[in-house]
VMD Tcl script that builds the backbone (N, CA, C; Angstrom):
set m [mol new atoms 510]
animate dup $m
set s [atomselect $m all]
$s set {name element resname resid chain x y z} {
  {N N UNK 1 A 97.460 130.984 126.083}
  {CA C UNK 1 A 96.039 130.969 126.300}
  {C C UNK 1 A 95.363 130.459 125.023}
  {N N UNK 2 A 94.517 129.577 125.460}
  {CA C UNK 2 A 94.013 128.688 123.599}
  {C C UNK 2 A 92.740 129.682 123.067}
  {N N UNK 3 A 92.161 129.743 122.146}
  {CA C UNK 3 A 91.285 130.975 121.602}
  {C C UNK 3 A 89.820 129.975 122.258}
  {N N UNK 4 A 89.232 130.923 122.454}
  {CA C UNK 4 A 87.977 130.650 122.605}
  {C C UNK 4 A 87.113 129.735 121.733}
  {N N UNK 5 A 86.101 129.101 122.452}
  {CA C UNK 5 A 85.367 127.841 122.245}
  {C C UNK 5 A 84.288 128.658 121.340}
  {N N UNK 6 A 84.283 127.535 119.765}
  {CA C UNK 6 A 83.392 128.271 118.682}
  {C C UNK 6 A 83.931 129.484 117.791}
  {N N UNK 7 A 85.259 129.672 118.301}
  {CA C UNK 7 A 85.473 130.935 117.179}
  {C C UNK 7 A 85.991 130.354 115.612}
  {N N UNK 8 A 85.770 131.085 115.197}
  {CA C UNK 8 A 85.972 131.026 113.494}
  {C C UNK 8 A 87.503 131.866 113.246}
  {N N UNK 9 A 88.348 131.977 113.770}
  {CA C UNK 9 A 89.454 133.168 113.689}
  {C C UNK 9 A 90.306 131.933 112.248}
  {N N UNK 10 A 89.898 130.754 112.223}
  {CA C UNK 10 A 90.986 130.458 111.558}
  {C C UNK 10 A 90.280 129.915 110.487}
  {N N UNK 11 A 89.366 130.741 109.884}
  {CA C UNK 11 A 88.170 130.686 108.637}
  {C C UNK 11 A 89.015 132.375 107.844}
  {N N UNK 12 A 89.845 133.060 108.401}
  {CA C UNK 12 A 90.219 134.438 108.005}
  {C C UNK 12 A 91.196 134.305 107.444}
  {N N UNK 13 A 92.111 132.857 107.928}
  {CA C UNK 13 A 93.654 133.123 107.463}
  {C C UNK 13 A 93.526 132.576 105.814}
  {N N UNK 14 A 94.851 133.267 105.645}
  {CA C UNK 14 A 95.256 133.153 103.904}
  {C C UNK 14 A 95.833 132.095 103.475}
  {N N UNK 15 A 96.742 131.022 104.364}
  {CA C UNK 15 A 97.142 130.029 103.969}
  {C C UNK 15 A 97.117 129.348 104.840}
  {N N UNK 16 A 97.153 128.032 104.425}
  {CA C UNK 16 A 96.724 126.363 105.247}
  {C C UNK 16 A 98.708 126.030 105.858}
  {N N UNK 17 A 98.851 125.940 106.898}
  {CA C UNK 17 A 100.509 125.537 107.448}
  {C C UNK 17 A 101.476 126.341 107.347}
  {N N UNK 18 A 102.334 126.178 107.071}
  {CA C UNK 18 A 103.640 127.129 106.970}
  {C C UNK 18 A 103.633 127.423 105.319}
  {N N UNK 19 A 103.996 128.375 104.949}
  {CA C UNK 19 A 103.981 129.298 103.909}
  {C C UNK 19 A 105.420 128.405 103.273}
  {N N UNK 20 A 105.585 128.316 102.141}
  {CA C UNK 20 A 106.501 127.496 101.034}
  {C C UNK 20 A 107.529 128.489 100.848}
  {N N UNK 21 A 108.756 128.641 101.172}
  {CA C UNK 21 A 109.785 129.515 100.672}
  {C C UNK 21 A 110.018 129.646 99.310}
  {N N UNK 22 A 109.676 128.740 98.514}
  {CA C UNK 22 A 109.538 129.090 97.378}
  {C C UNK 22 A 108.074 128.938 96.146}
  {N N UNK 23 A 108.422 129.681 94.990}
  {CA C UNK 23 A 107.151 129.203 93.891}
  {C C UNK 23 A 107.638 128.924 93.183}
  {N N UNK 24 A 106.661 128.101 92.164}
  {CA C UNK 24 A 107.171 127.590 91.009}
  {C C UNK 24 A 108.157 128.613 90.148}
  {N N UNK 25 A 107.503 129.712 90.199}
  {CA C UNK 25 A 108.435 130.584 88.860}
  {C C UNK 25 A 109.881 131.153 89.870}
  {N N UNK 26 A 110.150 130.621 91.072}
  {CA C UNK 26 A 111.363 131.077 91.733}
  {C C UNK 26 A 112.134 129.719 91.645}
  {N N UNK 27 A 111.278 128.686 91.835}
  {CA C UNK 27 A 112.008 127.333 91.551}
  {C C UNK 27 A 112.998 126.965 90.404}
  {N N UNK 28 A 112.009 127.599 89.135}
  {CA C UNK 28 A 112.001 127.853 87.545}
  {C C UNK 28 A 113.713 128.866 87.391}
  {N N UNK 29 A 113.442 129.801 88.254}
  {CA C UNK 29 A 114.838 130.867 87.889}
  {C C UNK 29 A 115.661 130.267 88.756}
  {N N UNK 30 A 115.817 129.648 90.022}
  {CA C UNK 30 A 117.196 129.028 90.542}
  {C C UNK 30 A 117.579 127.827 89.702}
  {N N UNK 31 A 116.402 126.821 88.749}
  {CA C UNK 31 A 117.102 126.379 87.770}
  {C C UNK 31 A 117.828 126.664 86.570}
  {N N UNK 32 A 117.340 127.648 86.164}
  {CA C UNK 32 A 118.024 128.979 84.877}
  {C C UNK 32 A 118.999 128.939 85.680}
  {N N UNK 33 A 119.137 129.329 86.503}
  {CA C UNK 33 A 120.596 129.944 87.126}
  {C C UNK 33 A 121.857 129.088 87.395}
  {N N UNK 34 A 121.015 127.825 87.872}
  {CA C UNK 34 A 121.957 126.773 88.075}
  {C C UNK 34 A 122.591 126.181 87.242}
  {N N UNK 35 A 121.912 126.125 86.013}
  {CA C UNK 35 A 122.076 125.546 84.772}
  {C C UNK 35 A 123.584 126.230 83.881}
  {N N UNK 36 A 123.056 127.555 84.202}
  {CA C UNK 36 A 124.001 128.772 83.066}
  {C C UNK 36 A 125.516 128.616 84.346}
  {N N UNK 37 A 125.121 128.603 85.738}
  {CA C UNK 37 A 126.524 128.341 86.563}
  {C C UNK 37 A 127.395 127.005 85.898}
  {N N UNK 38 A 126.544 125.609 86.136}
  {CA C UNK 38 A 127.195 124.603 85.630}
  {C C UNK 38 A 128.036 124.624 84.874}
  {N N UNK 39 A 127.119 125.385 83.887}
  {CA C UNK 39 A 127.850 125.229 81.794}
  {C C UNK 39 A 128.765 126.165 81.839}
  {N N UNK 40 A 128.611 127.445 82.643}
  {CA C UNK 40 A 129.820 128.814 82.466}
  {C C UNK 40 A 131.260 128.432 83.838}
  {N N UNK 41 A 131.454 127.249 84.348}
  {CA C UNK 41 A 131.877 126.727 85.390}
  {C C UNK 41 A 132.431 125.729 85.121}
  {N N UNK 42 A 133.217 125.123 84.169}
  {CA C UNK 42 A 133.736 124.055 84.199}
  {C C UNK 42 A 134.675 123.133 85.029}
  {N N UNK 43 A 135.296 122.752 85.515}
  {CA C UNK 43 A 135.969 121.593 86.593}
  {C C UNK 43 A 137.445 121.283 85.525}
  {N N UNK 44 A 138.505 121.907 86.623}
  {CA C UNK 44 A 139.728 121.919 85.890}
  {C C UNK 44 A 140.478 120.187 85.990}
  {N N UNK 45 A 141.026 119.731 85.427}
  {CA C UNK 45 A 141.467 118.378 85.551}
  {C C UNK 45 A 142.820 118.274 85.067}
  {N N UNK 46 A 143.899 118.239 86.039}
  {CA C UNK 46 A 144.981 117.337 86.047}
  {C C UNK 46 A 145.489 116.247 85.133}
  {N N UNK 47 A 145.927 116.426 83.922}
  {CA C UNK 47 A 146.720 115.713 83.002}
  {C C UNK 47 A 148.111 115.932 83.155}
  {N N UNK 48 A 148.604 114.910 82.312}
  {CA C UNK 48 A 149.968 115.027 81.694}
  {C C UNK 48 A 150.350 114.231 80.175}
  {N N UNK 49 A 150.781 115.582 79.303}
  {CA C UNK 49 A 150.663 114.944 77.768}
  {C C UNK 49 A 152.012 115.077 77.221}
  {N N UNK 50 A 152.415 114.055 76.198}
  {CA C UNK 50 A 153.802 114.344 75.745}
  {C C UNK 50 A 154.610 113.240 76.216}
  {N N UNK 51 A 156.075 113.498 75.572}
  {CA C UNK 51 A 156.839 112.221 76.126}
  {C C UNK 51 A 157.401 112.659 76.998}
  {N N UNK 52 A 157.354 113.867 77.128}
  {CA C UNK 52 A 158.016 114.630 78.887}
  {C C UNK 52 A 156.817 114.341 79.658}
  {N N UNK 53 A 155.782 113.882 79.490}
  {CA C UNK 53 A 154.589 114.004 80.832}
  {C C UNK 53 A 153.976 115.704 81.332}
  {N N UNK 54 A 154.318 116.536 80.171}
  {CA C UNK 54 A 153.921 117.520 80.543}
  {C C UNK 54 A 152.609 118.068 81.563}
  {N N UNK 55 A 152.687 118.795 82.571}
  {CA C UNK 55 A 151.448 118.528 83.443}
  {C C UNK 55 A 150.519 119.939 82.642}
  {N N UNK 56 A 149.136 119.434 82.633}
  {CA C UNK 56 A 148.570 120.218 81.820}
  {C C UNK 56 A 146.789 120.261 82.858}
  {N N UNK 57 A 146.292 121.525 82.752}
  {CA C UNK 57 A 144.865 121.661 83.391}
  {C C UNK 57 A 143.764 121.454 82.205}
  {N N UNK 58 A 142.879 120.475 81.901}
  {CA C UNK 58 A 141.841 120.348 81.034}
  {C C UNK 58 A 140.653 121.045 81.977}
  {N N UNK 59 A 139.700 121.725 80.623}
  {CA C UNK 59 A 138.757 121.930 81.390}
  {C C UNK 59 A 137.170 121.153 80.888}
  {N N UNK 60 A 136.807 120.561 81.991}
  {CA C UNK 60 A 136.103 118.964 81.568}
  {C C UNK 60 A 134.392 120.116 82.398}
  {N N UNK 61 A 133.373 119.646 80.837}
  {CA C UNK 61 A 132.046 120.503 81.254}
  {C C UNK 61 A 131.525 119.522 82.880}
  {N N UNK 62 A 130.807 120.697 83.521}
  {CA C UNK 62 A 130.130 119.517 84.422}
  {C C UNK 62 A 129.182 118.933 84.500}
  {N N UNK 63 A 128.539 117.847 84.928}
  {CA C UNK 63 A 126.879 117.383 84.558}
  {C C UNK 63 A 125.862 117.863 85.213}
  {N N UNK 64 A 124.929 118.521 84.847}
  {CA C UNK 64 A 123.808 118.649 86.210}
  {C C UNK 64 A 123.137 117.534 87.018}
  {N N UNK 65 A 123.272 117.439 88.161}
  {CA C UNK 65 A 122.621 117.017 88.610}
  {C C UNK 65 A 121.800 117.490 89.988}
  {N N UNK 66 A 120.381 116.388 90.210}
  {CA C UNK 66 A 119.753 117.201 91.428}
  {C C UNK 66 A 120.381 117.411 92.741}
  {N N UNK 67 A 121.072 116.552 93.114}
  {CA C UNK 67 A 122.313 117.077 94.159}
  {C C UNK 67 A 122.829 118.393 94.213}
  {N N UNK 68 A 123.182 118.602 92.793}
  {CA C UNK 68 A 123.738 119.930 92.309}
  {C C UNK 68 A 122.995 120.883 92.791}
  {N N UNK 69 A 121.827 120.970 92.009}
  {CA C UNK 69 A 120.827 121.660 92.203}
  {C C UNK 69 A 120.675 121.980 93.819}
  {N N UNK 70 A 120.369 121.095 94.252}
  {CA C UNK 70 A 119.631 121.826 95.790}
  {C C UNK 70 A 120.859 122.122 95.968}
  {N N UNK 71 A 122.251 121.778 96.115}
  {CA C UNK 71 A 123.020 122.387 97.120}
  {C C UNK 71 A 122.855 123.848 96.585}
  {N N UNK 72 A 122.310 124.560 95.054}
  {CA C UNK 72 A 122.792 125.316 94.286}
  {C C UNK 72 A 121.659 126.537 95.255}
  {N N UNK 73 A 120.908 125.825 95.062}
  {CA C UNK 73 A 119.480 126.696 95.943}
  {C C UNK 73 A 120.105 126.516 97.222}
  {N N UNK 74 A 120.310 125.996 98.199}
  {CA C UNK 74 A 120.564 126.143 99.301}
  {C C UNK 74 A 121.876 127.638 99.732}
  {N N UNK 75 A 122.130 127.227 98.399}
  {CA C UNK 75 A 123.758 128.189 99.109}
  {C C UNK 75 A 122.956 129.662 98.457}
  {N N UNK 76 A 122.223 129.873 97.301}
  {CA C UNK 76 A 121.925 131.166 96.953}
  {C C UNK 76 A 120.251 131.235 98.013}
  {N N UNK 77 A 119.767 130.957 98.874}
  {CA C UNK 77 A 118.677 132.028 99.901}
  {C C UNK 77 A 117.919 130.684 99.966}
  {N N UNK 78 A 117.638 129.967 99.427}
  {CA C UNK 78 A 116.796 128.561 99.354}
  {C C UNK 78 A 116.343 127.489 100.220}
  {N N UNK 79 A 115.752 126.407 100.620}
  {CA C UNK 79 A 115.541 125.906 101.452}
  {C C UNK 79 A 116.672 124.831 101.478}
  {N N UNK 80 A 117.405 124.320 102.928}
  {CA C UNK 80 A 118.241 123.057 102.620}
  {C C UNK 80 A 117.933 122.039 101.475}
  {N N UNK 81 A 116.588 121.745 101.380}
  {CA C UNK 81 A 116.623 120.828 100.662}
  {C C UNK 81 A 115.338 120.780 100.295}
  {N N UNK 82 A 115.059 120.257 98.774}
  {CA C UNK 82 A 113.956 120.268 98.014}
  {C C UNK 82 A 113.031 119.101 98.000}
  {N N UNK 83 A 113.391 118.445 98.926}
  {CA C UNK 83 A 112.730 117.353 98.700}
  {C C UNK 83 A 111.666 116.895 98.773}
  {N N UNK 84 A 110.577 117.899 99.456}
  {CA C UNK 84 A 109.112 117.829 99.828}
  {C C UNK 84 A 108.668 118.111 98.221}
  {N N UNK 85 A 109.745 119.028 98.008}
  {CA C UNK 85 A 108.874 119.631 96.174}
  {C C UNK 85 A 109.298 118.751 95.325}
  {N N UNK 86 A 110.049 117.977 95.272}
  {CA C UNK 86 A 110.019 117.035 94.401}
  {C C UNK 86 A 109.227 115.650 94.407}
  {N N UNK 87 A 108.742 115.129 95.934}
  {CA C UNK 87 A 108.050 114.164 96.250}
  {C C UNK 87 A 106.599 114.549 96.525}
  {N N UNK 88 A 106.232 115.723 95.926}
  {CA C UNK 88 A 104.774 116.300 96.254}
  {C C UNK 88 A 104.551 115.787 97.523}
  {N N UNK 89 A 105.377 115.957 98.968}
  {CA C UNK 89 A 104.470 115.037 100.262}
  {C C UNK 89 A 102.839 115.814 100.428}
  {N N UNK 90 A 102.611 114.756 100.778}
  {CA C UNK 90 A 101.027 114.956 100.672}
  {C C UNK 90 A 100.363 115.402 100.095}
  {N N UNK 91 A 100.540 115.532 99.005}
  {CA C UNK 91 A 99.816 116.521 98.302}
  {C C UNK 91 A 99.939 117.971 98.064}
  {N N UNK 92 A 100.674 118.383 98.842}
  {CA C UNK 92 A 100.634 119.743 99.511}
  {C C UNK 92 A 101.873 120.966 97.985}
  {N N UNK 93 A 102.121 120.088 97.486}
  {CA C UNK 93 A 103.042 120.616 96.410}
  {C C UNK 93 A 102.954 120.406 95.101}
  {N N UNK 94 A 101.607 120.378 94.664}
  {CA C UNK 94 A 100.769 120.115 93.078}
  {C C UNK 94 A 101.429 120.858 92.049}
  {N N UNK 95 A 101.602 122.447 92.672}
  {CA C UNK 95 A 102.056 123.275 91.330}
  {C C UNK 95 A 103.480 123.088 91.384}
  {N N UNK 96 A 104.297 122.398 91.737}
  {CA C UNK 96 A 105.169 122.080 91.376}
  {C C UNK 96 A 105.517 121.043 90.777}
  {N N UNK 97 A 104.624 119.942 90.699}
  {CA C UNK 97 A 104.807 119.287 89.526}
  {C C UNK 97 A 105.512 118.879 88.581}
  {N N UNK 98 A 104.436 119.680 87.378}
  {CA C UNK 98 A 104.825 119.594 86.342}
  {C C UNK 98 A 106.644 120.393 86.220}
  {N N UNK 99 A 106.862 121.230 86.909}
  {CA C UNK 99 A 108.283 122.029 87.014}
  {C C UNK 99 A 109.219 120.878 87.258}
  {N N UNK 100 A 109.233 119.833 88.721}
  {CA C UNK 100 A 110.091 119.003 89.534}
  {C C UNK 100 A 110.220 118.387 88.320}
  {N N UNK 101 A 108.940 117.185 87.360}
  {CA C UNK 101 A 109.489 116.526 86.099}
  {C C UNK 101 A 110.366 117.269 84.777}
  {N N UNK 102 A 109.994 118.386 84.599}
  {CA C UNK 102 A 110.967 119.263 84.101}
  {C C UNK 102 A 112.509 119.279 84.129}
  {N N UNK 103 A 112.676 119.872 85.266}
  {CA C UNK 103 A 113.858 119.541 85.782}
  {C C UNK 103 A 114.564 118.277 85.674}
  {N N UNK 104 A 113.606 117.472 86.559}
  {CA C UNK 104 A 114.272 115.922 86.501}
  {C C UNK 104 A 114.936 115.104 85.146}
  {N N UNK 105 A 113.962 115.453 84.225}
  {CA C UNK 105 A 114.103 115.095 82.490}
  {C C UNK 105 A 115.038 116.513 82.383}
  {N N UNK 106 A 115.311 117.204 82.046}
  {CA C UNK 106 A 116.688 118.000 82.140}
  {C C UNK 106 A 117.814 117.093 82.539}
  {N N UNK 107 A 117.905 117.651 83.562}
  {CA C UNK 107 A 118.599 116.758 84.600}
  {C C UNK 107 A 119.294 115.293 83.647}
  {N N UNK 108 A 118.242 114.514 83.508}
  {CA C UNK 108 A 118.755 112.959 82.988}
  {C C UNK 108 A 118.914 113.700 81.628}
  {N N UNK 109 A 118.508 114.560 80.482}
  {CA C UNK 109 A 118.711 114.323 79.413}
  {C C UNK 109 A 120.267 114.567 79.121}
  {N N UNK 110 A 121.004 115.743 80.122}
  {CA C UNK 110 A 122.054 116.457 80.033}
  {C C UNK 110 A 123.067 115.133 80.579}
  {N N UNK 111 A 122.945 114.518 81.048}
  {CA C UNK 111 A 123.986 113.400 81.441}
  {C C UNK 111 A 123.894 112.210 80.575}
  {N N UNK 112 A 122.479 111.664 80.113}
  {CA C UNK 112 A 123.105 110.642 79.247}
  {C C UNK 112 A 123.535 111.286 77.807}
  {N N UNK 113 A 123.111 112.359 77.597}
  {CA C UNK 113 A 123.709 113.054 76.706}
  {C C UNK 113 A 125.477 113.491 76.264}
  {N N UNK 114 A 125.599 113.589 77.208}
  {CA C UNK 114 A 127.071 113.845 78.349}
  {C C UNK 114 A 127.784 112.510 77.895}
  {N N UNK 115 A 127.682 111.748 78.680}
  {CA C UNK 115 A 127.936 110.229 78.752}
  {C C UNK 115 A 127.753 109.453 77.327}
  {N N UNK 116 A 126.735 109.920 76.633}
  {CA C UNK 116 A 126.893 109.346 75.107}
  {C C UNK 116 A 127.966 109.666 73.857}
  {N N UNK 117 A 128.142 111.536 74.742}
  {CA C UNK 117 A 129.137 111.827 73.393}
  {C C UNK 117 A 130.836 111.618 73.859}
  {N N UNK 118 A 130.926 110.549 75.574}
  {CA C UNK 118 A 132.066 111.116 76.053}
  {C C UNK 118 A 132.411 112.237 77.195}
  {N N UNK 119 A 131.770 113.375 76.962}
  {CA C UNK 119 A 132.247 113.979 78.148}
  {C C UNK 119 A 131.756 113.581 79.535}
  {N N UNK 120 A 130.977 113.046 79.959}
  {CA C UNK 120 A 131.083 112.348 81.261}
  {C C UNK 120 A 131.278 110.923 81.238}
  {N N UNK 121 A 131.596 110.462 82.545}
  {CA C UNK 121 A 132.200 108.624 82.454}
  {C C UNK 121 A 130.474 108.010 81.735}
  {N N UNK 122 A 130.872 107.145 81.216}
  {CA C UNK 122 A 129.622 106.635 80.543}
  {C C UNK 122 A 128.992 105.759 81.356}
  {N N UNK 123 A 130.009 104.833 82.237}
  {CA C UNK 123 A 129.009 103.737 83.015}
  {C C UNK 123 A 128.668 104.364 83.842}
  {N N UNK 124 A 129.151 105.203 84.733}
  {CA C UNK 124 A 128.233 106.333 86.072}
  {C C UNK 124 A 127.090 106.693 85.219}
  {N N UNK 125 A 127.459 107.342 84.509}
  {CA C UNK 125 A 126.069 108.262 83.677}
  {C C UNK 125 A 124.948 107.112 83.450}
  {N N UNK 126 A 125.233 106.035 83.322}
  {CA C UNK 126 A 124.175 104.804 82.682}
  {C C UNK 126 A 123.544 104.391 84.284}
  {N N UNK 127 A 124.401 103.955 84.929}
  {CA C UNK 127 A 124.400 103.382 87.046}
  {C C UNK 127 A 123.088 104.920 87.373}
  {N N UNK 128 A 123.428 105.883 87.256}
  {CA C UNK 128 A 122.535 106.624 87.640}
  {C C UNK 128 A 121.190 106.941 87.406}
  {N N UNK 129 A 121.190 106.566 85.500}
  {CA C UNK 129 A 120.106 106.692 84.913}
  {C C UNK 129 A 119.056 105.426 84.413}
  {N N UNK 130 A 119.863 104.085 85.878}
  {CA C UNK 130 A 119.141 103.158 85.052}
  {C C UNK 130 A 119.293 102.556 83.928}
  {N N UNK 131 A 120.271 102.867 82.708}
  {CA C UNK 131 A 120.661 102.310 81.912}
  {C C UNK 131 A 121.409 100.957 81.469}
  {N N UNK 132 A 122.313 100.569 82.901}
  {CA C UNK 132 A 122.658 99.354 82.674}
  {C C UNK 132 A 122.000 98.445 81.579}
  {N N UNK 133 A 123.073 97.571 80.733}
  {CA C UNK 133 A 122.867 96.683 80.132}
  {C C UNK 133 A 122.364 95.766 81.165}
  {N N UNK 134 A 121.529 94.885 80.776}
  {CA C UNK 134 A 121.168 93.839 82.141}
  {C C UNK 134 A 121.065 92.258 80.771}
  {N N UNK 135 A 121.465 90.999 81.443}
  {CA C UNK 135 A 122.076 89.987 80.437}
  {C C UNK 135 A 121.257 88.739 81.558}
  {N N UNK 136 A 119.759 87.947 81.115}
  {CA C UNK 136 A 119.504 87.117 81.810}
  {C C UNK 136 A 120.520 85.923 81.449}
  {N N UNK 137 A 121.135 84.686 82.321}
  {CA C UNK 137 A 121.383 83.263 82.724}
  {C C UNK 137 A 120.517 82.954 82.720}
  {N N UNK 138 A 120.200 82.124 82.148}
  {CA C UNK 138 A 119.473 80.582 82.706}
  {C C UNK 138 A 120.094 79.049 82.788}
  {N N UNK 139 A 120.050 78.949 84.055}
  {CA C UNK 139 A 121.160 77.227 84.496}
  {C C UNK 139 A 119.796 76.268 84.668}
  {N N UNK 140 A 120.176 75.278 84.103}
  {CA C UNK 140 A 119.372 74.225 84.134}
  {C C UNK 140 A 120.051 73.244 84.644}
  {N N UNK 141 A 119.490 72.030 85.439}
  {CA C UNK 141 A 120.132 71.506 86.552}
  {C C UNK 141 A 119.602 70.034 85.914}
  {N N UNK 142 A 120.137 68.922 85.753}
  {CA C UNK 142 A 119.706 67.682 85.291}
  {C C UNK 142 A 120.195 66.703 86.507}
  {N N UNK 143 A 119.259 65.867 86.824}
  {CA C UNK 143 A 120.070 64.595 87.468}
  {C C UNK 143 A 119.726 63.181 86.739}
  {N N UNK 144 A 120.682 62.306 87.083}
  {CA C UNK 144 A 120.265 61.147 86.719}
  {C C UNK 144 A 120.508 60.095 87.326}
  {N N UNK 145 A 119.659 58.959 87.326}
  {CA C UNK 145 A 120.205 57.648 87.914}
  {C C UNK 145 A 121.070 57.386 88.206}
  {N N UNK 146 A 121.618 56.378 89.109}
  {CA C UNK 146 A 123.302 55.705 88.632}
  {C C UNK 146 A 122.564 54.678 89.083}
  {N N UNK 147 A 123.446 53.667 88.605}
  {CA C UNK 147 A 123.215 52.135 88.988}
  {C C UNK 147 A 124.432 51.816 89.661}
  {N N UNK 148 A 123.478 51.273 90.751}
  {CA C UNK 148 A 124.480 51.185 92.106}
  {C C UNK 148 A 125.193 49.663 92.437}
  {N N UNK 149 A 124.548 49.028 91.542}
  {CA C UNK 149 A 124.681 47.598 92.056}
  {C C UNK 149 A 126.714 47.503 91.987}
  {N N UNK 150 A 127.122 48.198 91.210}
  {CA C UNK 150 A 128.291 47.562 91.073}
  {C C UNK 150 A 129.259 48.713 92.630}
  {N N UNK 151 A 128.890 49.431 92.729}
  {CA C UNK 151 A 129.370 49.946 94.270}
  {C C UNK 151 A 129.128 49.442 95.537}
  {N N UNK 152 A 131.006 49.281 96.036}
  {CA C UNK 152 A 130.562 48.562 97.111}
  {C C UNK 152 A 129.699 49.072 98.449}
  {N N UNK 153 A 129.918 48.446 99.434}
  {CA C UNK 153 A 128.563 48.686 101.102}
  {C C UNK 153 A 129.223 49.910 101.724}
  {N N UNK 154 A 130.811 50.086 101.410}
  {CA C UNK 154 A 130.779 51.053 102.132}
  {C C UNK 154 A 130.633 52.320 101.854}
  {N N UNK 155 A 131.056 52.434 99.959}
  {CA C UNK 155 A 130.167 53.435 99.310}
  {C C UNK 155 A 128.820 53.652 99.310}
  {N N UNK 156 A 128.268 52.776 99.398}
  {CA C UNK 156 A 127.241 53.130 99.443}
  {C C UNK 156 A 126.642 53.971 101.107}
  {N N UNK 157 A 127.025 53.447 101.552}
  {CA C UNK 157 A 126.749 53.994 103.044}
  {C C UNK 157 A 127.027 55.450 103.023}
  {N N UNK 158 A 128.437 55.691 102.706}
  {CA C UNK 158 A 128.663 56.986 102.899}
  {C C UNK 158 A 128.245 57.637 101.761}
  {N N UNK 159 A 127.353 57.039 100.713}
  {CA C UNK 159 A 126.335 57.756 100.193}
  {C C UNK 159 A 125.359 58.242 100.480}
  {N N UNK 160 A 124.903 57.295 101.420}
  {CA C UNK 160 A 123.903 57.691 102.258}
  {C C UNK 160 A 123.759 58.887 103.092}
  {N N UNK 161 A 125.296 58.701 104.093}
  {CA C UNK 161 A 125.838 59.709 104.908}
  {C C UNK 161 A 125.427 60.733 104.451}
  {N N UNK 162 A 126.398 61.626 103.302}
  {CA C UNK 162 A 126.358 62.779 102.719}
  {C C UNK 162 A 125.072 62.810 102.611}
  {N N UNK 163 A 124.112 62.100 102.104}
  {CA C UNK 163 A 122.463 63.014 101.346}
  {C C UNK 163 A 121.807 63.205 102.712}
  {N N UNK 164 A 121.875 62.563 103.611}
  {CA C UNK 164 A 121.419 62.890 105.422}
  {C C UNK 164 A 122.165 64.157 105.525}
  {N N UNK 165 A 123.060 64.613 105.066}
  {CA C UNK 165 A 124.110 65.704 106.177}
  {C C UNK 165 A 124.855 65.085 107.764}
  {N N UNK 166 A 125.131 63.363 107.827}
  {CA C UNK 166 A 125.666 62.857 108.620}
  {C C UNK 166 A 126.815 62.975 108.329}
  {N N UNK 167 A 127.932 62.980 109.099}
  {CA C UNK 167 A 129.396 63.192 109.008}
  {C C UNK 167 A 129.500 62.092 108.747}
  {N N UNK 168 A 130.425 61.899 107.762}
  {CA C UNK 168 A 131.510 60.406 107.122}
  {C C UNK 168 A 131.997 59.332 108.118}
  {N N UNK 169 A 132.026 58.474 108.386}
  {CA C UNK 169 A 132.832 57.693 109.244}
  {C C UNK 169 A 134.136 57.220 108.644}
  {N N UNK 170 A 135.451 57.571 109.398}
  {CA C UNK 170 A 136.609 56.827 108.240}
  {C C UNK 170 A 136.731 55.484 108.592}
}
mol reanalyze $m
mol bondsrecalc $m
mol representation Tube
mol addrep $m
C-alpha cells in the first residue's frame, strides 16, 4: 500500500538510502589490521641451496595490496567489495576520502619500496605502479627520385603495377 498523498513521513528519517556497513574509523582499523596480518604473515617459498640442491622453505615478506585488502575486509564481517568507497560513486562517500588516498599511497609506498630494496619482483612492482621506463623512437622516412630513363618498358610498367595495387603480369 503506497503512503498517502502529501505526507512528510520521509522528512523524519535519519539517513538518505541504505545505511554504509562501514565508517571511516572502521575502514581505518580493518586497515591496521590488515597491514599488521600482511607483515606478521609471511609466504613460505620453495628453494634449493648447496651442491646437494638442498630443499629449503624461505620466508619472503608479502606486499600490500588493495586486492589484499578487500578480500581482507570481506573475509573478517566487511562488505564484498570496497569499491563504491574508493570511487566516491556519486558523491555519496566524501568522508572517506581522504582515508581511500591514505591507504592507496600506503598501499603504493610499501611495494615500490619492496621492489626497490629487492624483496618484491621489481618489474611487477613498477607494471603496477606505473613506473615503467618508457623510451620514445622516432623513424623518419625519406624518399627520393630515381631516374627512370635508363629502365626498361617492362619495368617500368610493373612499376606502375605495384604503386596501383594491380597484380604483376609475368
Amino acid at each position: 500500500m503506497p503512503a498517502p498523498k502529501g505526507n512528510t513521513y520521509w522528512m523524519d528519517r535519519s539517513i538518505s538510502g541504505v545505511p554504509k556497513l562501514l565508517s571511516p574509523e572502521l575502514l581505518a582499523q580493518h586497515f591496521a589490521n590488515y597491514v599488521k596480518w600482511v607483515k606478521d604473515n609471511p609466504v613460505e617459498v620453495q628453494d634449493f641451496v648447496g651442491k646437494d640442491a638442498t630443499e629449503v622453505f624461505r620466508k619472503k615478506e608479502q606486499p600490500l595490496s588493495l586486492d589484499g585488502f578487500e578480500d581482507y575486509v570481506a573475509e573478517n564481517g566487511g562488505p564484498i567489495s570496497l569499491g563504491h568507497y574508493f570511487s566516491n560513486r556519486e558523491g555519496r562517500y566524501e568522508d572517506f576520502v581522504a582515508l581511500c588516498d591514505y591507504i592507496r599511497r600506503k598501499i603504493r609506498a610499501d611495494q615500490i619500496k619492496g621492489g626497490m630494496v629487492g624483496i618484491y619482483n621489481a618489474s611487477i612492482t613498477q607494471r603496477l605502479n606505473g613506473l615503467a621506463e618508457k623510451t620514445e623512437t622516432t623513424a623518419r622516412v625519406t624518399t627520393e627520385t630515381v631516374d627512370t630513363h635508363l629502365l626498361s618498358d617492362e619495368i617500368l610498367k610493373a612499376l606502375e603495377d605495384a604503386a596501383s595495387n594491380k597484380p604483376i603480369e609475368s
